[in-house]
C-alpha distance (Angstrom), angle and dihedral (degrees) to the residues before:
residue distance angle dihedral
X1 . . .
X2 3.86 . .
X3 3.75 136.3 .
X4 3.91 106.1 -59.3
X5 3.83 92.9 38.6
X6 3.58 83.4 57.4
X7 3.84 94.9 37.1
X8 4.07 80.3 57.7
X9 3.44 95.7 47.1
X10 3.62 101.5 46.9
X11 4.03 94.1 38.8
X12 4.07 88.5 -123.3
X13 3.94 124.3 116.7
X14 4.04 119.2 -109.1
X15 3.70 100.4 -102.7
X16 3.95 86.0 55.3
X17 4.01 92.1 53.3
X18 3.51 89.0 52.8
X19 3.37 92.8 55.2
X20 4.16 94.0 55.3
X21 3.61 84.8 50.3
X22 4.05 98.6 56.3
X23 4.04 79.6 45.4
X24 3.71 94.2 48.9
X25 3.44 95.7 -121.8
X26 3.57 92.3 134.2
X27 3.58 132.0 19.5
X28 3.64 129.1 -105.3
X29 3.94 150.5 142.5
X30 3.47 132.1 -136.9
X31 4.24 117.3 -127.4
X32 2.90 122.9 -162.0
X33 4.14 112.1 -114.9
X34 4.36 123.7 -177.0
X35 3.69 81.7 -162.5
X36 4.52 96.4 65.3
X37 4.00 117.1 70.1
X38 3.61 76.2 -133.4
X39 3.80 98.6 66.3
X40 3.84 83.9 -128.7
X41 3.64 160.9 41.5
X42 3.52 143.7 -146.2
X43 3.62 120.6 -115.8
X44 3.97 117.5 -167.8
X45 3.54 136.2 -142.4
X46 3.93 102.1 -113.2
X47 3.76 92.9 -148.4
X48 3.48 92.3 47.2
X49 4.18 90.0 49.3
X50 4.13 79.9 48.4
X51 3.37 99.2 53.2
X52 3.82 92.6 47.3
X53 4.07 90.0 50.9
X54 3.81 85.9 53.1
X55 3.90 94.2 46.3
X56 4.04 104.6 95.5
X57 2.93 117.9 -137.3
X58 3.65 128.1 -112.2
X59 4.12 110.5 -154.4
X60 3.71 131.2 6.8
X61 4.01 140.9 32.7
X62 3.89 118.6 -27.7
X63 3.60 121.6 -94.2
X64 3.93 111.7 -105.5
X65 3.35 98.0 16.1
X66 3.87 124.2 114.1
X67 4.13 124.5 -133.8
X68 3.17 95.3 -150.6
């Protein structure tokens, strides 16, 4: 799965999924991809992304819902 499959899943945007994975929160890989300025992407562990969705959380706003 990568980032905004996840970002979906978990109710988070993209830029905040990228963050968990530089803090190992979730799993993932980078593949290399001709097609990103990059020169990759990150491809998630779906049962990892799962088992983060299914995680409650302990302080702050619910994930996927707006404040406004």
């Amino acid at each position: 799965m990568d980032v905004k499959e996840a970002a979906l899943l978990i109710g988070m945007s993209e830029g905040q999924v990228r963050v968990l994975v530089r803090n190992h929160k979730i799993a993932a890989t980078q593949v290399e991809c001709k097609f990103n300025r990059m020169g990759y992407v990150w491809q998630i562990d779906e049962k990892s992304a799962k088992a983060y969705a299914d995680t409650p959380q302990k302080v702050g706003f619910p994930r996927g819902e707006s404040r406004g």
